[in-house]
N, C-alpha and C positions, 0 to 999 in steps of 0.2 A: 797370787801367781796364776792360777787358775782363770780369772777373770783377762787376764795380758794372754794368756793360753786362747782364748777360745777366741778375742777378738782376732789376733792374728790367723785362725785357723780361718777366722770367716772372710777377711780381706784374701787368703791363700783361695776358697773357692770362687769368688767373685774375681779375681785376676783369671783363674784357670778357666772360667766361662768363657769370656771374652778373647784368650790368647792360648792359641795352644804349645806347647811345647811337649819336645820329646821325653820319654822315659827316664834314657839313659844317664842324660846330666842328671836330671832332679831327682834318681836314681844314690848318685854318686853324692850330690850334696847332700841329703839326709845321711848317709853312711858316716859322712866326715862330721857333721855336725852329731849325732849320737852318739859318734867315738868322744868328741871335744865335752860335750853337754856330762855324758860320765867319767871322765880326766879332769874339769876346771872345778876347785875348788873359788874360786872369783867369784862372788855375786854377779857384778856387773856384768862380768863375761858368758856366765851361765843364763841370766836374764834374756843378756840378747843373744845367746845362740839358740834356744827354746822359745824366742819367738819368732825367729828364722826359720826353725823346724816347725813349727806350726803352719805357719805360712806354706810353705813346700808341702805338708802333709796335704792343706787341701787343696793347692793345686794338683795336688797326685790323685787325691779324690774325684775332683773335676775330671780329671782326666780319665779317668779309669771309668768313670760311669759313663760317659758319651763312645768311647771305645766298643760298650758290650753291641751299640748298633751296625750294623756293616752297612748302611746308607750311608757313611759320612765317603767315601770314594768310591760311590753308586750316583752318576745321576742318569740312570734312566728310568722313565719314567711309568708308572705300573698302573693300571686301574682296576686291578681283581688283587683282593686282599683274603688273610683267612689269620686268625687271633682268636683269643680269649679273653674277656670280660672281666677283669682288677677291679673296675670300683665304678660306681655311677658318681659323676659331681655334678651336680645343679642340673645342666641342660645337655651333657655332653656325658661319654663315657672313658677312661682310659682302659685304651685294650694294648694287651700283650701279643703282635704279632709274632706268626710263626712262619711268613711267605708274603710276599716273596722278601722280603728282608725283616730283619727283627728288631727289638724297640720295645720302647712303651711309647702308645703313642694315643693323641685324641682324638677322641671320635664324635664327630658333629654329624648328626639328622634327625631324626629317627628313631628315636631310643627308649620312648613311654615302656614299652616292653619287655625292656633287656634287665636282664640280672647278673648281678658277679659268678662267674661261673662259666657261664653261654658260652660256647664255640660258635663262632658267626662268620660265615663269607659275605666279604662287604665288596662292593662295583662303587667305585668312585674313582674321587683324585687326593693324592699327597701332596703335601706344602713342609719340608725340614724347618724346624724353627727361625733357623739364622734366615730364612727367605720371609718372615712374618714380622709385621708392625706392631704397632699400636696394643690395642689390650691384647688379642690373640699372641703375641709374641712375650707377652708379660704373662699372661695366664698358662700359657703350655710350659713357658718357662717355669713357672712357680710350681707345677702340680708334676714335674721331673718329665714332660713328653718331650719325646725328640722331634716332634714333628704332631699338625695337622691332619686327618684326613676328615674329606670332604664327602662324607655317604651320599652316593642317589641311591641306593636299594641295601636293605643289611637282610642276611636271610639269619635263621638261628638254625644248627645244622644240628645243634645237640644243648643240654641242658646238666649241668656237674651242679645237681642238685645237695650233698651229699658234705661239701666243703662249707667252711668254718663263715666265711664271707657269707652265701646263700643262706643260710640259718640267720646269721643275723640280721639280714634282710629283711626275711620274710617274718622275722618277732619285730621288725622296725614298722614294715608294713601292716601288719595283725595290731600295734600300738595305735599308729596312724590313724584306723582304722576304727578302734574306739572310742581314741578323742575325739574324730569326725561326729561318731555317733551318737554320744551324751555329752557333749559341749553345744553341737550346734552350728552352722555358718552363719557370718565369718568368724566369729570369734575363734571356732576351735582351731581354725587354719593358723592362728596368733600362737596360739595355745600349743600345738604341735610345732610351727616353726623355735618356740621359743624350747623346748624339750629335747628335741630330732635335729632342730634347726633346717628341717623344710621349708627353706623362704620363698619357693617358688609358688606355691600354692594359696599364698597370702595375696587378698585383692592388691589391685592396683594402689587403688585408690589412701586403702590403710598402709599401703607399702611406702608412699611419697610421704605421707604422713609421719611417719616413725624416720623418715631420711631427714626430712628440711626441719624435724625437732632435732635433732642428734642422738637420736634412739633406734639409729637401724642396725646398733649391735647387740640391741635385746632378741632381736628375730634371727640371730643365730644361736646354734651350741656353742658357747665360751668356757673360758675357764671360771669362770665366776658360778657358771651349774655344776663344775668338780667341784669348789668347794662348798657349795650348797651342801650336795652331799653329802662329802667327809663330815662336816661338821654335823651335821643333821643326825647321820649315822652315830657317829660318837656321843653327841649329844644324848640321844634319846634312849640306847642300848645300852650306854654307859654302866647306868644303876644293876640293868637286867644280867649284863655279861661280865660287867667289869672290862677295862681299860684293853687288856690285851683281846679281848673277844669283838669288841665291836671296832680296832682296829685293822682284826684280820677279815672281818666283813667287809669293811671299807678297801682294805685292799681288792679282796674277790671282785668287789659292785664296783669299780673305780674302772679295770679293763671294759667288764661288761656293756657299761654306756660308754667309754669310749668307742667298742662297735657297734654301737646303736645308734649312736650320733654323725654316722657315717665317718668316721675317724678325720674329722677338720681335725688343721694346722694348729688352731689356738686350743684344741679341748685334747691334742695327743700331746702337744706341750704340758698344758696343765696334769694331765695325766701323771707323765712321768715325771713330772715335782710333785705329786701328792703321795707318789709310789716311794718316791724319794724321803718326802720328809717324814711318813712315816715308817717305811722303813729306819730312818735315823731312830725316831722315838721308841721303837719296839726295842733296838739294841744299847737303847740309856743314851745317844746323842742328843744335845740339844739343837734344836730348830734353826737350819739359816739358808732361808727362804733364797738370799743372795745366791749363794751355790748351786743350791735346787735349781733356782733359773737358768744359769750357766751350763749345769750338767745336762739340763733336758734339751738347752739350746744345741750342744755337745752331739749328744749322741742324735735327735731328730738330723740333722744335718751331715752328719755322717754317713745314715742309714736313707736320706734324698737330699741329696746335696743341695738342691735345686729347692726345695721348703723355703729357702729364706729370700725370694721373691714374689713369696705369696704376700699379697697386701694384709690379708687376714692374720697369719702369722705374723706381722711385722707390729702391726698397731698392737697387739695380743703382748706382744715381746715388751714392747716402750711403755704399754699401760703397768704391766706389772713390774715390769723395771722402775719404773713412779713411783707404784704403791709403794713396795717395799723400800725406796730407799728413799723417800721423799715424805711421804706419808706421815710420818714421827714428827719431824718438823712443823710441817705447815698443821699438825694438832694441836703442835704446844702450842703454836701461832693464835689459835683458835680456843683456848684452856676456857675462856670463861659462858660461851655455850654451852648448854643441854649433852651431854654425853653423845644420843643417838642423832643429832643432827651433828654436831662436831663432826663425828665418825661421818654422818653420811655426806656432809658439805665439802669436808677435807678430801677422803676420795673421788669425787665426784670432780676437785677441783686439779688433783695430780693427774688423772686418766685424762683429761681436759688439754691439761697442757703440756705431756707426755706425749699425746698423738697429734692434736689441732696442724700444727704445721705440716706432717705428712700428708694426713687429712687434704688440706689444701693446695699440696701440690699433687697430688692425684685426682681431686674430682674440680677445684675449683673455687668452692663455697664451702663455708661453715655457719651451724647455728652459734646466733652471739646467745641464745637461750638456753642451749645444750646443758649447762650446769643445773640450771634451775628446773627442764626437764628431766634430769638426772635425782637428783635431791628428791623430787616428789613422785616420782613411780619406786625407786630405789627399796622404801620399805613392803610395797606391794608384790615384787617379783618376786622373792622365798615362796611367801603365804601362795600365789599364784602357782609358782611350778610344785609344790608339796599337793594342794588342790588337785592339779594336773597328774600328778602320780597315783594319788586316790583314788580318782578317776579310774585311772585305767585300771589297778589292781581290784577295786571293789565293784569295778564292771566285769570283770570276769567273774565274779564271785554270785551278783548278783547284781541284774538289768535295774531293777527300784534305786539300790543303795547308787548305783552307778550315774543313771539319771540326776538323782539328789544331788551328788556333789558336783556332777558336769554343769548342774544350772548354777551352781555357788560359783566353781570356777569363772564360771561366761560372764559373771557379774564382775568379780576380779579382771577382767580380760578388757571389761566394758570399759570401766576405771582408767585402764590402763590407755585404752585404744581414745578416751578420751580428754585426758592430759596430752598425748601424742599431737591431736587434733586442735588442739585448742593450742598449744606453743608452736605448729605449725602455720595457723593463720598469722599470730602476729610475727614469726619470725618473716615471710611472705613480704609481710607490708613494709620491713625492712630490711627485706638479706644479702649477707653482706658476699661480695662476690672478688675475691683476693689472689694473688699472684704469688706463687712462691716456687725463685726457681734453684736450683739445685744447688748453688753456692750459697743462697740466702739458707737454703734446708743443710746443709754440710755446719753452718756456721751458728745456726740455732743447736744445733745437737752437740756443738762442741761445749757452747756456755751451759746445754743442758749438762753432762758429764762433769763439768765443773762446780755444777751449784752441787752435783750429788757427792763429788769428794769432800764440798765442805759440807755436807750434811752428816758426810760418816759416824762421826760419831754420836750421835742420837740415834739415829738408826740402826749403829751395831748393838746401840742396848734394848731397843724393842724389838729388832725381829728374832731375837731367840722364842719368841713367847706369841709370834705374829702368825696366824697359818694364814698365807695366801697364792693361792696357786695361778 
């Protein structure tokens, strides 16, 4: 039920973007359906009155978050702004204006500088979403801004050094800052994107590289570094603390890089399913990664409606939505392989075809290689970001030890940067360049849903036992 729950909630936000409607009614129809939902003892009719009310919940949601801005029956037009600092993303900021209207809103110029925190009067121009194209209209949409602004001057008028955000900054920066140091350029700039998920700071050159292989999702924070961790953590604390100790670490350390990672879409999802499913294992629940998915789909989209037009998020969603429920299958498929290739070819090949078609109706192109650059960095990334942790921890400990493992890291990083490199020349000499439009993508994803109900049951017997976040 749950799973019929959330999809309707999510068709209920994506209606409510596009179409506004008033309060009152949708008001009035949850009232009646809440009453009916706890009166009908009818399956059938409880089914669909609870996916009714889902729907309506997040059209309510839609609505009620665009409501908090008082531009939307503003159009005149301002060029002195004054806000506060929420979050740096990539090349841009989201600032919380306080004047002359309010919002969360983007902020493009200028922003090497700026920290979460900053009080800033910015001199520019504003653009409301609904007046924006192209990626700008898909990006401000996805990271919940109401709008554009366009900086020529940002001043910082003050600094709220002191909040939760700013700390973790500046332990993100101070990180940053000793990979730089004992890794080395470029590698370490790999090395940190892949940790921090700073992709900007990564050459050009290495950065096309890792796109036309199908590896330009190693150079972000994923959820595939939450379960690095978890597992690593339990793993290796296990013997030291026993099961419930080095789970409550992993809870502790699981938020911690989530702020560290600048809180992307796909590592606050993974988050809250790792938070989930162990939480479940600490209270004697068995494991079902399904739900965990659902749940974190659930509440992240609750708490920014607007998440679930982040591209990031979305491929994050459909690769682990793969994993888990597809994954089983295409192993048995696979039984007479080597265990750690099974495992890593079978993945490599759900995550594949899980995302490819959205892949291609968003950028274009896909590597027909992407699997087999997949397969063969696959076993190197752990060993790489574990290196990369070392690093930083035994560089504050000591500059020698720190060095040491930074040069081991770079060699890992070398590996990796030249697999990247080498399936991007030949993808090059044949790339394939595809057309996928929104009917063809609506009608791929139906058969996808279809091949997963007949996969269910394999799948409900491994992922008791599956952690993947």
């Amino acid at each position: 039920m749950i799973y019929v729950f959330v999809f309707a909630w999510l068709l209920g936000l994506v209606f409510g973007t596009f179409f506004k409607l008033d309060y009152l009614p949708i008001s009035l129809c949850l009232a009646m359906l809440m009453a009916f939902v706890w009166r009908t003892r009818n399956k059938v009719y409880f089914c669909l009155a609870v996916t009714m009310l889902a729907s309506l919940l997040g059209v309510l949601r839609s609505e009620i978050y665009y409501s908090r801005a008082d531009w939307a029956n503003n159009d005149t037009p301002f060029s002195e702004y004054s806000g506060k600092v929420l979050d740096k993303v990539s090349n841009s900021a989201l600032v919380s204006l306080s004047s002359p209207h309010s919002g969360t809103w983007l902020l493009v110029g200028s922003i090497t500088n700026l920290t979460p925190g900053d009080h800033l009067y910015i001199s520019g121009s504003s653009v409301p979403f609904y007046q924006l194209d192209g990626f700008l209209f898909r990006y401000s949409l996805s990271k919940g801004a109401h709008g554009v602004i366009f900086a020529k001057s940002i001043k910082v008028v003050s600094r709220d050094k002191g909040n939760l955000q700013s700390v973790m900054a500046k332990v993100r920066n101070n990180t940053s800052s000793l990979i730089r140091s004992y890794v080395g350029y470029p590698y370490s700039s790999v090395a940190e994107s892949m940790i921090l998920g700073n992709a900007g700071n990564v050459p050009e050159d290495i950065e096309r590289d890792f796109r036309e292989s199908g590896l330009s999702h190693i150079l972000v924070a994923s959820g595939f570094n939450v379960t690095i961790l978890v597992l690593i953590v339990i793993a290796f604390l296990r013997p030291l603390i026993g099961i419930r100790g080095s789970m409550c670490l992993a809870f502790i350390l699981v938020p911690i890089y989530m702020g560290l990672s600048g809180m992307s879409s796909p590592v606050v999802r993974a988050s809250v399913m790792a938070v989930t499913s162990l939480w479940g294992r600490w209270i004697g629940r068995q494991n079902d990664s399904g739900r965990s998915l659902c749940f974190a789909l659930l509440l992240i989209s609750a708490l920014q409606p607007f998440s679930i037009y982040d591209i990031g998020m979305q491929l994050s969603v459909l690769a682990t939505a793969g994993i888990i429920w597809l994954y089983p299958s295409v192993a048995r498929a696979m039984a007479r392989l080597p265990e750690l290739l099974r495992e890593t070819v079978s993945i490599s090949f759900v995550a594949q075809a899980s995302t490819m078609p959205l892949l291609i109706f968003y950028f274009g192109k896909v590597s027909h290689l992407a699997i087999l650059a997949n397969v063969l960095v696959a076993p190197l990334i752990p060993l790489e970001m574990i290196l990369t942790v070392l690093t930083v921890v035994l560089g504050v400990l000591s500059a020698s030890l720190g060095s040491a493992i930074g040069w081991l890291t770079g060699k890992f990083v070398l590996a990796i940067v030249y697999i990247a490199n080498s399936i991007s020349e030949i993808s090059a000499a044949s790339e394939l360049r595809l057309i996928v439009g929104p009917k063809s993508l609506v009608l791929y994803y139906l058969v996808f849903v279809a091949v997963i109900l007949l996969a269910q049951p394999v799948a409900r017997r491994y992922a008791r036992d599956f952690w993947v976040f």
